[in-house]
C-alpha positions in Angstrom: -11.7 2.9 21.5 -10.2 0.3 20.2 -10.4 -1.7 16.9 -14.1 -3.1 16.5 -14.4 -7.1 16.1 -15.3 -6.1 12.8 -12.9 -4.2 12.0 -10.1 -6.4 13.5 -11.4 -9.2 11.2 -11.0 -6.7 7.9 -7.1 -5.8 8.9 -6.8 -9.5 9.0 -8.3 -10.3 5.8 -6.4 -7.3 4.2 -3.0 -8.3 5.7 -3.8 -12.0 4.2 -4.4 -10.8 0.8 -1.6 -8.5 0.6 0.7 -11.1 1.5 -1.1 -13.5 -0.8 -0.7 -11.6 -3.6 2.7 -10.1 -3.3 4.2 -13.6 -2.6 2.1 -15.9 -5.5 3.0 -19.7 -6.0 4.4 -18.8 -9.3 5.7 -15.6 -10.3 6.2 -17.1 -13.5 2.5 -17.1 -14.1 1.2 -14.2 -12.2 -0.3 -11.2 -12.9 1.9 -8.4 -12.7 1.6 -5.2 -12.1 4.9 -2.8 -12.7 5.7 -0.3 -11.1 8.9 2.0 -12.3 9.5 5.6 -11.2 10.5 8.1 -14.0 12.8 11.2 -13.5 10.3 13.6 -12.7 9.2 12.1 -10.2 12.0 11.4 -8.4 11.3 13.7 -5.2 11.5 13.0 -1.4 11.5 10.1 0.5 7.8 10.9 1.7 6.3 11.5 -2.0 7.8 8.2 -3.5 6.4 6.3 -0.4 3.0 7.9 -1.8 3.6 7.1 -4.9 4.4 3.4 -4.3 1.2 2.9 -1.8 -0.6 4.4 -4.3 0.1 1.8 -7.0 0.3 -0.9 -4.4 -3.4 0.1 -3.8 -3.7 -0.1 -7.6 -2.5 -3.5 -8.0 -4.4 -5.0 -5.0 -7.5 -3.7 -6.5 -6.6 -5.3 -9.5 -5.5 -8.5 -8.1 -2.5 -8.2 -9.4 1.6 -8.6 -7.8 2.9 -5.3 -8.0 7.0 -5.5 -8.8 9.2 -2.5 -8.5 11.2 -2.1 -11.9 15.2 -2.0 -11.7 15.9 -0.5 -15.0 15.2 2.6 -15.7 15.7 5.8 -13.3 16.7 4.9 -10.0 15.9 6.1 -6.8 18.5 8.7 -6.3 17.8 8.3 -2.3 19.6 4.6 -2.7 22.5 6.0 -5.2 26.1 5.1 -2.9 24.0 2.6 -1.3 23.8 -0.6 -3.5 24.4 -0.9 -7.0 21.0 -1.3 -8.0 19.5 2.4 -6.3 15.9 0.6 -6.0 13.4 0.5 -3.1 15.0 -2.8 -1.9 18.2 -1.0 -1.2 16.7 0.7 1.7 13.8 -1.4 2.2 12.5 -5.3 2.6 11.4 -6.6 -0.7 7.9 -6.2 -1.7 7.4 -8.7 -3.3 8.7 -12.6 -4.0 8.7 -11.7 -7.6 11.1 -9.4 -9.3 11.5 -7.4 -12.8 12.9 -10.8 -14.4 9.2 -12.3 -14.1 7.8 -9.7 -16.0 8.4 -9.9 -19.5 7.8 -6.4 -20.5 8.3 -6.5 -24.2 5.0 -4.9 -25.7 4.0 -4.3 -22.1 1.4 -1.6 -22.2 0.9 1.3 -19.5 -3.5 1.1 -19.4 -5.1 4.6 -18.8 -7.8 3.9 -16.2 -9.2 1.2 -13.9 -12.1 -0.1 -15.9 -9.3 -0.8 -18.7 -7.1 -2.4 -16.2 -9.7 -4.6 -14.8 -10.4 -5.9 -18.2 -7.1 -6.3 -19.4 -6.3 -9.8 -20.2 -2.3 -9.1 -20.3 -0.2 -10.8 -17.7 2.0 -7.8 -17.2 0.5 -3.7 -17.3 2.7 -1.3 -16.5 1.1 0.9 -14.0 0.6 4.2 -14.7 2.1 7.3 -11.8 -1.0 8.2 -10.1 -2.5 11.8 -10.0 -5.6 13.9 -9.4 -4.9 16.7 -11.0 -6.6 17.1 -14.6 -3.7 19.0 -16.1 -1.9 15.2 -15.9 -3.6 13.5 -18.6 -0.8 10.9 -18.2 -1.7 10.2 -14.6 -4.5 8.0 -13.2 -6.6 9.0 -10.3 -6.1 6.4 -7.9 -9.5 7.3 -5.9 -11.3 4.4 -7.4 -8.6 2.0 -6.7 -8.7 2.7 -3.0 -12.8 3.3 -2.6 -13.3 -0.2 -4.4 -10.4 -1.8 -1.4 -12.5 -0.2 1.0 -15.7 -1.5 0.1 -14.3 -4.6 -0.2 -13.0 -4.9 2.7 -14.9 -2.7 5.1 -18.5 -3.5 3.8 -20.3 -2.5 7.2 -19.0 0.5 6.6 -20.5 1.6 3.2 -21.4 5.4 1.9 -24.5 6.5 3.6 -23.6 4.5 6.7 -19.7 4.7 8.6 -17.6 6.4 6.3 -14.2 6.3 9.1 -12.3 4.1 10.6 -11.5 4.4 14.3 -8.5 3.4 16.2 -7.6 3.8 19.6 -10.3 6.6 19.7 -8.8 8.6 15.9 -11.1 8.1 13.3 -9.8 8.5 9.3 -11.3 8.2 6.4 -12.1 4.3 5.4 -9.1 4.9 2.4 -6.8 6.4 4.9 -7.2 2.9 6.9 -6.5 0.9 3.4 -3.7 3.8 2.7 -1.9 2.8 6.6 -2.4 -0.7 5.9 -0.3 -0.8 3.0 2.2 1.8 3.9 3.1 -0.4 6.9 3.4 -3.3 4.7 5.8 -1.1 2.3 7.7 1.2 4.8 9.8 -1.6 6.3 13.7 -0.4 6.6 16.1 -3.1 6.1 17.3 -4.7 9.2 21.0 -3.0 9.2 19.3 0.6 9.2 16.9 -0.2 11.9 19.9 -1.6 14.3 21.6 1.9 13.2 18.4 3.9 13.9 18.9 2.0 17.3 22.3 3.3 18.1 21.5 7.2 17.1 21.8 8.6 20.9 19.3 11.6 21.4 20.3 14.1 23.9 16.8 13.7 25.7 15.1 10.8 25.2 11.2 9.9 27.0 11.3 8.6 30.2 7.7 7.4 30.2 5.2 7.4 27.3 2.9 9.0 25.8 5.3 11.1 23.9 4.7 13.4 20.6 6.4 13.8 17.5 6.5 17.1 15.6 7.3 17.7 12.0 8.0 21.2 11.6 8.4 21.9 7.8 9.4 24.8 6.2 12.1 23.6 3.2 11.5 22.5 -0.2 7.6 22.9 -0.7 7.9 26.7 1.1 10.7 28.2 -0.3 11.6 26.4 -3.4 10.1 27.6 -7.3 6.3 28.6 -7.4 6.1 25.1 -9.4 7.5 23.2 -6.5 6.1 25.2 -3.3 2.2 23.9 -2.8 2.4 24.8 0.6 2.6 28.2 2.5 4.6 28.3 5.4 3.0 27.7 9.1 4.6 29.9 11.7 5.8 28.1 14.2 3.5 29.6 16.9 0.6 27.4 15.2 2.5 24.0 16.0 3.7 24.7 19.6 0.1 25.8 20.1 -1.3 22.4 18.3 1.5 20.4 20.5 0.2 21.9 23.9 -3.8 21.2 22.8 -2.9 17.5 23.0 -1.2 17.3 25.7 -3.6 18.3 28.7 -5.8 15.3 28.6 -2.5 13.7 29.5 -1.1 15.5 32.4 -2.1 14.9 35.9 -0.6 16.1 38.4 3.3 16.1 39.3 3.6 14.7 36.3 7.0 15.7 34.4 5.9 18.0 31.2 5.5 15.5 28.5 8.3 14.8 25.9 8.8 16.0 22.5 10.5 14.7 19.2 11.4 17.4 16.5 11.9 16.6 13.3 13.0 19.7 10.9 15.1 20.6 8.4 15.9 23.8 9.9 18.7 24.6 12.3 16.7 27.9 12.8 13.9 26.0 13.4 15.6 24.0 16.4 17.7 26.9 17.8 14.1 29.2 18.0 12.6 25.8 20.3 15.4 25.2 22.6 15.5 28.8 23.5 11.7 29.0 23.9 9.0 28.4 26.5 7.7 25.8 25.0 11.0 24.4 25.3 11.4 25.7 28.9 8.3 23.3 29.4 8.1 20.0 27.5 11.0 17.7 27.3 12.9 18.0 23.4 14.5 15.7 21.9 16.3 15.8 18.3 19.4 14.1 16.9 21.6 17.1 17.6 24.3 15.5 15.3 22.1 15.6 11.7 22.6 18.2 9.3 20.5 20.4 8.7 19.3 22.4 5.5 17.5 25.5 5.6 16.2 25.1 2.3 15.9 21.2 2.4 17.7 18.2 0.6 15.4 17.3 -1.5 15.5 21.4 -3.4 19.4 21.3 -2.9 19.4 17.9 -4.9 17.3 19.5 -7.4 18.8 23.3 -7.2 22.8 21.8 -6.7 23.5 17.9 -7.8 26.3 16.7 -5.8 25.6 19.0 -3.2 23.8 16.4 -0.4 25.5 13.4 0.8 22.6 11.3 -0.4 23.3 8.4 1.6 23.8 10.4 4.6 20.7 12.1 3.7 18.1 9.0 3.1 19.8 8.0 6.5 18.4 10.9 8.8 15.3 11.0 6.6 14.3 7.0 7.2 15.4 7.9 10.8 13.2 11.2 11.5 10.2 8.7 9.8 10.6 6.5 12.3 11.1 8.0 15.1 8.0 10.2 13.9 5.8 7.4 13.7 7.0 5.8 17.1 5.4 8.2 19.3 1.8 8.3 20.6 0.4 11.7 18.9 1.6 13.7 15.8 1.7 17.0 15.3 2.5 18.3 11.4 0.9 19.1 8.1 -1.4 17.8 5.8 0.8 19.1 2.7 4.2 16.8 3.7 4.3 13.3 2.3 7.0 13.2 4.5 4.7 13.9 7.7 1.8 11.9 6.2 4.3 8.6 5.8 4.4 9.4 9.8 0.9 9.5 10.3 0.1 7.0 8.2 2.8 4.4 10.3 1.5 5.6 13.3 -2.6 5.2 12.5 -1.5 1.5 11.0 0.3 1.0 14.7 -3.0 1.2 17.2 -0.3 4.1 19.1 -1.5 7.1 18.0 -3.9 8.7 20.8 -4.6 11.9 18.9 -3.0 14.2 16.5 -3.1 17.9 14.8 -2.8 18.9 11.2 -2.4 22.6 10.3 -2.2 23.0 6.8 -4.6 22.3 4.0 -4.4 19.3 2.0 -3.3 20.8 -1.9 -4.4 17.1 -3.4 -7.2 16.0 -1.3 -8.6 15.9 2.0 -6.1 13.9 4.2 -6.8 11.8 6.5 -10.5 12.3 5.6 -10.5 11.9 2.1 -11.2 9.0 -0.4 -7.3 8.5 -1.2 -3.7 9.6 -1.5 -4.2 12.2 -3.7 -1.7 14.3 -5.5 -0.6 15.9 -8.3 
């Protein structure tokens, strides 16, 4: 099933605007919304990509430029890299306008989105987004993304279509907004894509469709109660989920289809190869990455100095891609690192079908009315 004419015509008109508003005639004279990270919430790769679509959705809803801030906390993931650690170290700029447009002297962060609306201040700071209630300094950015999808996919208002379908997957009407704008975020700077390029897997797919997997089992399992939101899935669960796609595919004398493994876990890799499952489908990993059985992101937090960081962002930019290049996903709902994936690969028409294990601790991904976490 592919994209309906309507539908077409909305990606279109939400492409247009994004652009529109991200690169304004005069950043001197737009409305800006900031976004800056603080420490705490300085985590993986996957959960600042959330983050940042999250207050991208924000802004657009708010018709606003969102800018990312360069003082402040950095983005330990870019530390080593440039000497600015920001977004744009490892990714394309955002936006036209930068930090030095936004004069943020009695700049004021604005609690919810009816303040925000109303707010006559050419630059808000915008406030980390959350669901949980505990967060009173968090706003739920559920509104934010219902009122984009309303504006943009009217046909498909409550009590009539509430999903998007693509290439036969349906998500939730957010989750379409949500892939939109991490596709427009989640672009690697030119020099990393030409190294993802040269990163020579031992077995690569002869012939598409092929399936990534995102086997997770690192930071949010075994770290502190605080940090783990997630119980772990045995592996059984995604080699099962893997072979349930697959059949519509295969015909016969066709080679078993291929495989790419992403994981933290050497254990994790050593248990596949040695399998049936592996006897059957076609892996493929970058056997040269370093792996942590507890994860980077813990280790940075457990150990400082402990992770090559830019070694680190590296494979993690790398696994994301390579994720979200393939025709199917296989993963969990509770990894912002596997929802980036999804979320890429939804945006890109490829993704024929997919399987998510795990409950959603924050929402109801991909079905939900946003990114939603605490």
């Amino acid at each position: 099933m592919a994209l309906s004419e309507q539908q077409r015509r909305a990606t279109q008109h939400f492409l247009h605007d994004v652009q529109r508003l991200q690169e304004p005639a005069d950043c001197r004279t737009a409305r800006l919304y900031v976004f800056r990270l603080r420490m705490r919430d300085n985590f993986g790769i996957g959960a600042i990509t959330e983050y940042l679509v999250s207050s991208l959705g924000r802004a657009m809803a708010l018709n606003r430029t969102l800018v990312i801030a360069t003082r402040g906390p950095s983005l330990h993931w870019a530390r080593g890299i440039c000497p600015h650690a920001t977004w744009g170290c490892l990714f394309h700029p955002l936006s036209t306008c930068t930090e030095a447009d936004a004069d943020l002297t009695g700049a004021r962060e604005i609690g919810t989105l009816d303040a925000e609306l109303t707010s006559t201040d050419r630059v808000v700071i915008g406030t980390p987004p959350g669901c949980s209630p505990e967060l009173r300094t968090h706003v739920d950015p559920r509104a934010a993304f219902a009122r984009l999808a309303a504006r943009y996919l009217p046909h498909a208002a409550p009590g009539r279509a509430k999903k998007v379908c693509i290439v036969g997957v349906c998500a939730g009407r957010s989750a379409w907004v949500a892939s939109l704008l991490t596709e427009f975020a989640f672009k690697p700077r030119s020099r990393l894509l030409h190294a993802f390029g040269r990163v020579r897997l031992p077995r690569e797919p002869a012939e598409r469709p092929f399936v990534a997997m995102h086997i997770r089992g690192t930071d949010k399992v075994k770290g502190p109660r605080r940090w783990a939101e997630a119980k772990e899935v045995a592996l059984e669960r995604y080699l099962h989920a893997a072979d349930t796609v697959f059949p519509k595919w295969e015909r016969p004398l066709q080679p078993p289809a291929a495989v790419f493994v992403a994981t933290d876990s050497i254990a994790t890799i050593k248990n596949l190869t040695s399998s049936v499952f592996g006897a059957r489908h076609r892996l493929f990993f970058d056997a040269s990455q370093r792996r942590y059985e507890r994860g980077a992101t813990l280790l940075l937090r457990e150990r400082p100095g402990s992770v090559d960081i830019p070694l680190e962002a590296f494979n993690a930019l790398k696994d994301v891609w390579l994720l979200a290049s393939a025709d199917a996903f296989v993963g969990s709902r509770s990894s912002f690192f596997g929802r980036t994936a999804w979320l890429l690969m939804f945006a890109s028409g490829r993704m024929l079908a997919y399987r998510l294990l795990d409950r959603d601790p924050w929402g109801d991904f991909p079905a939900g009315t946003s990114l939603c976490f605490r």
